[in-house]
Structures are given as C-alpha cells and as structure tokens.
MIMAR-938141 format. One line per 10 residues: number of its first residue (from 1); their letters; for each residue x, y, z of C-alpha. Coordinates in steps of 0.25 Angstrom, whole numbers. Example, Ala and Ser with C-alpha at 12.3 -4.5 7.8 and 13.67 -1.06 7.14 Angstrom:
2
1 = as = 49 -18 31 ~ 55 -4 29
This chain:
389
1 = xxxxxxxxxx = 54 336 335 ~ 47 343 349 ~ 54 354 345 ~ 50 354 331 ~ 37 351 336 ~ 34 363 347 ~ 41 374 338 ~ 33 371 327 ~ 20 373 339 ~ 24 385 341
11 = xxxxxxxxxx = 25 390 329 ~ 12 386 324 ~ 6 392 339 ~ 12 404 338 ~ 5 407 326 ~ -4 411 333 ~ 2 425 338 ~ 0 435 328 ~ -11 431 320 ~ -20 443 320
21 = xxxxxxxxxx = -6 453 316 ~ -7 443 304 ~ -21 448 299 ~ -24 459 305 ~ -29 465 292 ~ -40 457 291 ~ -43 458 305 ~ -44 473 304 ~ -54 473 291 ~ -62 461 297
31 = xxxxxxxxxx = -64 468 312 ~ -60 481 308 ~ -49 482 317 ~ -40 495 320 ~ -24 491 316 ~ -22 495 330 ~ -31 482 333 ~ -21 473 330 ~ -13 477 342 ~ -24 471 351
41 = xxxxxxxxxx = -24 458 343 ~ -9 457 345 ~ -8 461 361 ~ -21 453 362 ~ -12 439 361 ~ -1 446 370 ~ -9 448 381 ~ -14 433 380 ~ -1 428 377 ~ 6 437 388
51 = xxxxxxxxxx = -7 432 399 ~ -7 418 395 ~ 11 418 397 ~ 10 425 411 ~ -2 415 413 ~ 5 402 411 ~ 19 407 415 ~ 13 411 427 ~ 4 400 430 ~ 16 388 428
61 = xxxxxxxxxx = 5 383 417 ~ 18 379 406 ~ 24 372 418 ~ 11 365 422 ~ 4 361 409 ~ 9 354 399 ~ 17 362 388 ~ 12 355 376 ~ -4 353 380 ~ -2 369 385
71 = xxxxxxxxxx = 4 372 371 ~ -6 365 364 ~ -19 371 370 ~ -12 386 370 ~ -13 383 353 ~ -28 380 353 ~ -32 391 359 ~ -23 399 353 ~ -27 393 340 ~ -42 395 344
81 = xxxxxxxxxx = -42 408 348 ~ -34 412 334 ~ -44 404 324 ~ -56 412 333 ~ -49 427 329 ~ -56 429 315 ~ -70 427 322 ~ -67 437 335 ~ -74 448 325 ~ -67 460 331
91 = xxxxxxxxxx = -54 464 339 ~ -60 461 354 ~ -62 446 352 ~ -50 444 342 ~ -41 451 354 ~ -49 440 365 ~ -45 427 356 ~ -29 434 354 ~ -28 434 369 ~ -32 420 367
101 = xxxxxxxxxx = -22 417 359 ~ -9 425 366 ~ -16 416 378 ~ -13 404 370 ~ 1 408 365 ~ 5 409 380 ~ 3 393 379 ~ 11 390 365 ~ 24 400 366 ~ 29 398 380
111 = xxxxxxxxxx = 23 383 381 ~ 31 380 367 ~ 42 385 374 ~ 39 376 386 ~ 38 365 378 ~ 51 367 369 ~ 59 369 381 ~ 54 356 386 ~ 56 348 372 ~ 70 353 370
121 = xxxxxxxxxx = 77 352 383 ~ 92 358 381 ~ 89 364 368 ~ 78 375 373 ~ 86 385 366 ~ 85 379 353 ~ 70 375 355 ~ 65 388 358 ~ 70 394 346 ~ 63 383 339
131 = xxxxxxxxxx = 51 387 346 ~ 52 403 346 ~ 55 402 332 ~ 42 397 328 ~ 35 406 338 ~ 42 417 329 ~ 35 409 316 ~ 23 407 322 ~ 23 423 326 ~ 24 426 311
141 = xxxxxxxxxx = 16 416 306 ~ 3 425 306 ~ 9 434 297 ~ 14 420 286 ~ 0 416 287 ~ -6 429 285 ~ 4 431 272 ~ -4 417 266 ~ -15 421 257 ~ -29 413 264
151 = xxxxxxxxxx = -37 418 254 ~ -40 432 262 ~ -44 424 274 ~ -37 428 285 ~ -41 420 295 ~ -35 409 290 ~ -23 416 295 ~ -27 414 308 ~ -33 401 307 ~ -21 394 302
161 = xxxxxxxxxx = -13 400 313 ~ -24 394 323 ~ -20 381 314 ~ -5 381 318 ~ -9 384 332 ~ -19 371 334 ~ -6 362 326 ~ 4 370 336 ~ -6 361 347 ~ -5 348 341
171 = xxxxxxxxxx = 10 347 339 ~ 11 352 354 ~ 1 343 358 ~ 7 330 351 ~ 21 334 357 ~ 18 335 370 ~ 27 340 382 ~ 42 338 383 ~ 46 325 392 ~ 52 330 404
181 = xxxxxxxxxx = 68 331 405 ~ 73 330 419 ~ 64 328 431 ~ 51 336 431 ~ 50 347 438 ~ 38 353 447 ~ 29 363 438 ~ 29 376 443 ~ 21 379 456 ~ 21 395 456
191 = xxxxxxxxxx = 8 403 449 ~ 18 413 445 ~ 26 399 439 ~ 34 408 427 ~ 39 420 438 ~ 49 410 444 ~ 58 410 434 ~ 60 424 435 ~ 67 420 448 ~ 77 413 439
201 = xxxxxxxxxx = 87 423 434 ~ 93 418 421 ~ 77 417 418 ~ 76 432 420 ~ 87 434 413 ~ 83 428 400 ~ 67 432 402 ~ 73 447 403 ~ 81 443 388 ~ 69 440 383
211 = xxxxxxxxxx = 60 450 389 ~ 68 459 382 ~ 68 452 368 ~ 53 453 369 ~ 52 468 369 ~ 58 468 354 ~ 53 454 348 ~ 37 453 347 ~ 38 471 344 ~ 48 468 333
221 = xxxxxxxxxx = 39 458 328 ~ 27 466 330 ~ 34 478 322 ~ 40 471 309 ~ 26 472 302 ~ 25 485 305 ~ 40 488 304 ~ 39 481 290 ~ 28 491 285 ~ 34 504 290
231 = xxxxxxxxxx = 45 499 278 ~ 37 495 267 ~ 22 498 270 ~ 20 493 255 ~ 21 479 260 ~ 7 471 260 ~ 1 464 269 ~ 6 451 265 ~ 20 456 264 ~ 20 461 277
241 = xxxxxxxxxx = 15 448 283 ~ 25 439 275 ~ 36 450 280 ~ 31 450 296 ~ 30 435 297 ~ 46 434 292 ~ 51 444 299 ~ 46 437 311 ~ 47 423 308 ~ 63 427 305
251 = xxxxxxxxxx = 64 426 319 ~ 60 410 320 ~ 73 406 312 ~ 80 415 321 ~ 74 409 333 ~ 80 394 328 ~ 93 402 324 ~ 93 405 338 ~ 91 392 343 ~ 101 386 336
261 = xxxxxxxxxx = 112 396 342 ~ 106 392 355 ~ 112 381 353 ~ 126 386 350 ~ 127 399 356 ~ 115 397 367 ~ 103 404 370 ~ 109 417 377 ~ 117 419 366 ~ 107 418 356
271 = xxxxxxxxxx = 96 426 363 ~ 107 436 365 ~ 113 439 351 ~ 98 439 348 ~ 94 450 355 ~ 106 457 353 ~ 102 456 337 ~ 88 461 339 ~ 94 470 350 ~ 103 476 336
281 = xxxxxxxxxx = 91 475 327 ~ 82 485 336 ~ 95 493 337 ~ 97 496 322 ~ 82 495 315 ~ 79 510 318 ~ 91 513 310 ~ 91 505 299 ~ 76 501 295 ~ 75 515 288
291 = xxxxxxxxxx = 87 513 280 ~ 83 499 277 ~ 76 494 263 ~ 64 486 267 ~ 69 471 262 ~ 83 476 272 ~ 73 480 285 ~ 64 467 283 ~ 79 460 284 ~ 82 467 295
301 = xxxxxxxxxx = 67 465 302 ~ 71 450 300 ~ 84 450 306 ~ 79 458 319 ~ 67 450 320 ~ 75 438 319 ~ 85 442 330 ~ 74 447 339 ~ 68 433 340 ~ 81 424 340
311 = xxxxxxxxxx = 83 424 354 ~ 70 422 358 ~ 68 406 361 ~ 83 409 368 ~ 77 418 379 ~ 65 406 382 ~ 78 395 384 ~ 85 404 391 ~ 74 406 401 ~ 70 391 400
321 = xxxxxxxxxx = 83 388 403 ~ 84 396 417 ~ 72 390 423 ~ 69 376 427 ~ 61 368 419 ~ 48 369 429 ~ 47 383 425 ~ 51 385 410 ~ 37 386 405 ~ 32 396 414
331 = xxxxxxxxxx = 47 403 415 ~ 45 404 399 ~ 30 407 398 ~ 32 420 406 ~ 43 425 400 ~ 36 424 387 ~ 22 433 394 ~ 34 443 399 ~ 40 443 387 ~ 28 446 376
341 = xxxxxxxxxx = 22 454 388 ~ 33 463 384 ~ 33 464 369 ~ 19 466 372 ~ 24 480 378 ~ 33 482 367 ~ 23 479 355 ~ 13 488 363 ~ 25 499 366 ~ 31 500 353
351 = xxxxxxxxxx = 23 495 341 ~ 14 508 343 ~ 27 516 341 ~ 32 511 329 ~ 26 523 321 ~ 32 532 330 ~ 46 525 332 ~ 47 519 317 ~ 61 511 317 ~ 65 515 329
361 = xxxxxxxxxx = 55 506 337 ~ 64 497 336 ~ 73 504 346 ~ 62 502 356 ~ 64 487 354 ~ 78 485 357 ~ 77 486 373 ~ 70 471 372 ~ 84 466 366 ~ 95 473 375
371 = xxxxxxxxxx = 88 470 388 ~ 85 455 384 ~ 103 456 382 ~ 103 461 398 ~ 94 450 400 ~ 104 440 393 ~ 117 446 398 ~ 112 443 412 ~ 108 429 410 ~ 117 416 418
381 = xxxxxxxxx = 119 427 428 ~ 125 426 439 ~ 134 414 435 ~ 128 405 446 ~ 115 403 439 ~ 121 396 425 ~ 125 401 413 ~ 115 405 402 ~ 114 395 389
C-alpha cells in the first residue's frame, strides 16, 4: 500500500510541471504574450527545479529532514504558487511564481524517490518504476486537463492541478516516513553532502547512463507537440492536446513494464535494452517519418516515446543501490539537478532548430542514448567492487 500510496503523490505533484505549455493560448490573448514567451515560462520552472536540486543535494537537506514532511511542504508551495499564476497579469511575475514552483518540485521528485526507496526495501527497482511512471502521468496531465471542456475557463486548468498538488500532501503526510531497516546511519556531514557519491564508481557509472538518457527524454517530449503539427497542421487545439498527453503518458505503462522485467531480467538489463530501443528510434525517424501516414508516425512517436522513458526509474535503482543509505537522498537529488540541467541545454540547443533540421533533429538526440550504453557497459567494474543488479 505505501507504494500505491507515494506513487499516486507523485503523480498528483508533478502535475504541477507543465501547466502553463497546457494553456498557453489563453495566456497569450490574456497578457498578450509573444509565442516565443512560452520558452520563458517553461525554463523559468527549470531553473527553480535545477537551484532547488543542487540546493538540497548539496545541502544533505533529503538526508536530514524528514522525507515525507519535506514532500509534503514541497506541494503547498508548489500548489500555491500554481493557483496565484492567472493573477500575475504579465509574463515577469508569472516567470517569478514558475521559479517557485520548479523550486518546489525539487522537494516532490527526488524526495518521492527517497521515500520509495526507503518503503520498498529490496524491490527499489520495481518501486521506482511505480514512481516514474506516474511522474510520466503527472507530466501529461496538463495537457488531459486542458482537453476537458471548463466552460472556457482556463484557469480551472490550473486550479485543479493546484488541487491534486495540495492531495499529493495529505496522502504523504498521513504516510509518513519509512521505518528504518537495519541500524541507523549518521546523516551526512558534508555541505557538499550529494558530491560524495560521485567518489563511488558504480554511482558514476549509472549517473553517466542516465545523464545521457536525459539529453534525449524531456527534448523528445518537448518536440512531440510540434512534431505532431509539422504532420498534420489541421489538427485543433484540442486534438493536439488529447494526442501530446498520450504520447507522453505511453511512457508510464512503460515505466511499470519496466519494472516488472526489473524483477526478472534486473535493472541494468532493463535500462539497457531501453536505451538501446530509444537509441534505434532517434536512428531511424529522419528516415521514415516522411514516408509515414500520420495515424503510422503517431504510433511510432508512442513507441519511441515509450522506449525513451522505460529505463528511467532503473538508472535511480541503479544509483541508489551503489550508495549507502546515509547518502541516497542527496546522491539521487543531484543526479536529478544534473541531469534536467542537461536537457535544459538540449531543449535550449535544439528545439530552436527544428525548422531548420525538420526530422533530422532527431539525429542530434541520439548521442544521449549511446553514451548512457558506455555508462552502462562499464558498470560492476572492476570485479572487486560487486556485480551490477
């Protein structure tokens, strides 16, 4: 049940994300915004997402506070500062409160993390992809509620997702952290708590998978709207949205797909074959998307984006694994600044490209996956130091 509970948290927290990319239309007509605008209102929850990871990985603050009272102050803020954005009247204070919120997320996604790892010991595998998954529902979730008719109020698109943030805090409140298995252990000492893992080499080893993976994930996701256009620009608004969110929330199925081949195959094989399937998908798209019919390319958008996000929750059990449990929270919390400090780059690089690159953009993706496979190849080496599960 805790691991029903906490996933279910994070889906509602992480609704949180995208929320202005879901009615960013009406924003425009009602601050009579610029469609380069929304760039700023996406990066904006980056930035506080990326200060607020290196903060609290760096800080030891997930090894020192309590998980679940962390978790659930992280979503009242962040629920807050999402039900203020249709009063900030113009893009400047709209960017303020969507640092506010990326700050906040730094406390619901690596902290849900935390707290999975800690609920299901043994099984971080299959709880992570429980976890990720719905991270993967709650990124789409902006777009599902943005297809539901509100009676031409848009801000109840917004408010409702503020809604499932401030239930993400009561369930995680009401649970509570993990009791502890095995003796305690010392909360780290170090400022710079979240850099000692990287003396742990299967930790670098994994970190560096994932790092990769992360150069291609949140940039495919970022381009399926527009990708999706570019073939049929006849589509409406609604459409669109319906089409985003289930091409993205494919990739939560996947994820507990994932985790239950953890199980079986464990999670260096899963992460593996994963990237190695988005690795094919960015390989091949140039070439067939101009050949494809448009029902033919939104399959394959869904297979790709399934395939990029299956190995996801394996690369945080592979990492959680190599460090000792004193550190997993700050050892996870800055992967996760590193790694959407890197997508950040790639979004920023790329996206403005697509005109000029059309399918071929996804060529520029593909070095994310291959590297994350020399990350992987490398890991339980040399023998002394375990082999990898």
């Amino acid at each position: 049940m805790p691991i029903v509970l906490i996933a279910i948290a994070e889906w509602f927290g992480t609704a949180l994300w995208f929320t202005p990319n879901a009615v960013i239309g009406d924003l425009q007509t009602a601050w009579d915004l610029a469609p380069a605008d929304l760039g700023w209102l996406t990066g904006a929850v980056q930035i506080g997402f990326l200060a607020g990871t290196l903060g609290i990985g760096l800080s030891g603050l997930a090894d020192r506070a309590p998980a679940s009272r962390l978790f659930a102050l992280s979503c009242l803020i962040g629920a807050l500062s999402n039900a203020l954005l249709p009063f900030a009247g113009g893009l400047w204070p709209a960017v303020g409160l969507r640092v506010m919120t990326g700050l906040s997320l730094a406390g619901i996604y690596p902290i849900g993390m935390k707290l999975m790892v800690g609920w299901a010991p043994g099984r971080a595998g299959l709880g992570l992809a429980w976890l990720v998954g719905m991270l993967v529902l709650g990124t789409a979730m902006p777009h599902l509620l943005a297809g539901i008719d509100w009676g031409g109020n848009w801000r109840m698109t917004l408010w409702f997702a503020s809604l499932l943030a401030l239930l993400a805090a009561a369930i995680v409140w009401r649970l509570g952290d993990a009791p502890p298995h095995g003796p305690n252990s010392p909360p780290p000492r170090s400022r710079l708590a979240g850099l000692a893992a990287f003396g742990i080499a299967d930790f670098r080893r994994a970190a560096s998978a994932y790092f990769g993976h992360m150069w291609e994930l949140y940039t495919l996701w970022t381009l399926i709207p527009l990708l999706l256009v570019t073939a049929n620009p006849e589509l409406s608004p609604r459409a669109l949205s319906l089409l985003a969110f289930a091409l993205i929330a494919v990739g939560a199925p996947g994820c507990w797909l994932g985790g239950w081949l953890s199980q079986r195959l464990g999670s260096r094989r899963v992460a593996t074959l994963g990237l190695a399937g988005s690795a094919v998908g960015c390989a091949l798209y140039p070439w067939l998307a101009p050949h494809l019919g448009f029902v033919a390319l939104v399959t394959y958008l869904a297979a790709w984006s399934l395939l990029a996000v299956i190995d996801s929750p394996q690369f945080s059990a592979l990492s959680a694994n190599a460090c000792p449990a004193a550190l997993v929270g700050s050892a996870l919390t800055l992967q996760n600044a590193i790694g959407f400090a890197i997508s950040a780059v790639s979004i920023g690089l790329l996206v403005p490209w697509l005109s000029a690159l059309e399918a071929t953009i996804a060529w520029w993706l593909l070095p994310g996956p291959l590297l994350g496979l020399v990350g992987l190849k490398r890991l339980g080496k040399p023998p002394g130091q375990g082999r990898p599960r």
